[in-house]
C-alpha positions in Angstrom: -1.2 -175.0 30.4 2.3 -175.1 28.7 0.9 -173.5 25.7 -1.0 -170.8 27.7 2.2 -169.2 29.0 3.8 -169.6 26.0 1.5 -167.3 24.1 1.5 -165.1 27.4 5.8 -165.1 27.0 5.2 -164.6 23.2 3.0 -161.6 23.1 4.4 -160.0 25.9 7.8 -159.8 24.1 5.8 -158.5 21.3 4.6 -155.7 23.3 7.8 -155.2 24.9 9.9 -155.1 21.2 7.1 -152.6 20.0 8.6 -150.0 21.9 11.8 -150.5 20.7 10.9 -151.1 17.5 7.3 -151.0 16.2 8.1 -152.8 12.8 9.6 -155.4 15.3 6.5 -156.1 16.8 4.3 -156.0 13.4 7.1 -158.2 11.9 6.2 -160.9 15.1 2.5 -160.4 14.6 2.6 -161.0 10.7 4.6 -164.3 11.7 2.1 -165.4 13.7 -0.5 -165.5 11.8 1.5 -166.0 8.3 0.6 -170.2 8.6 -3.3 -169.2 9.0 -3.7 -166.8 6.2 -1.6 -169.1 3.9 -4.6 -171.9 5.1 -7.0 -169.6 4.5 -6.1 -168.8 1.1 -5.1 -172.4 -0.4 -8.6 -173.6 1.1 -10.8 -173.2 -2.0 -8.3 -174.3 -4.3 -7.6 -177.6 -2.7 -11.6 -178.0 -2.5 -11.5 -177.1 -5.8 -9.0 -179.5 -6.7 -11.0 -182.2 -4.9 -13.9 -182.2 -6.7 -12.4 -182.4 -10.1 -10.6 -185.5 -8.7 -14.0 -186.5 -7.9 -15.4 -185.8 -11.1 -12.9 -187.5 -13.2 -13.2 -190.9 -11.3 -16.8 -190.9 -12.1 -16.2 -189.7 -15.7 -14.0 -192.7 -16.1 -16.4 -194.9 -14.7 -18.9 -194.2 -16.5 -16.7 -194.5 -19.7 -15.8 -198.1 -18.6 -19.4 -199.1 -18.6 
């Protein structure tokens, strides 16, 4: 509930600072969403990054045998 008006506060301050300023609002929205696209982004290399982990553990076990 809490978090429900908060986005209702946050983007109605958006609104409300785009017609004061437009690059205001933009600003805001690219904010907002910065944390997501950064996620979105780093996914494939940390999958990437996982498998060689993977990889190497079983290239070392196999060299212990």
């Amino acid at each position: 509930m809490v978090n429900g008006i908060g986005k209702v506060l946050y983007w109605t301050l958006t609104i409300l600072l785009g017609f004061v300023n437009p690059l205001i609002s933009v600003g805001m929205v690219v904010l907002y969403y910065l944390p997501k696209i950064i996620q979105d982004i780093c996914q494939p290399c940390n999958e990437e990054q996982v498998s060689e982990m993977n990889s190497y553990s079983e290239d070392v076990l196999e060299d212990m045998k």
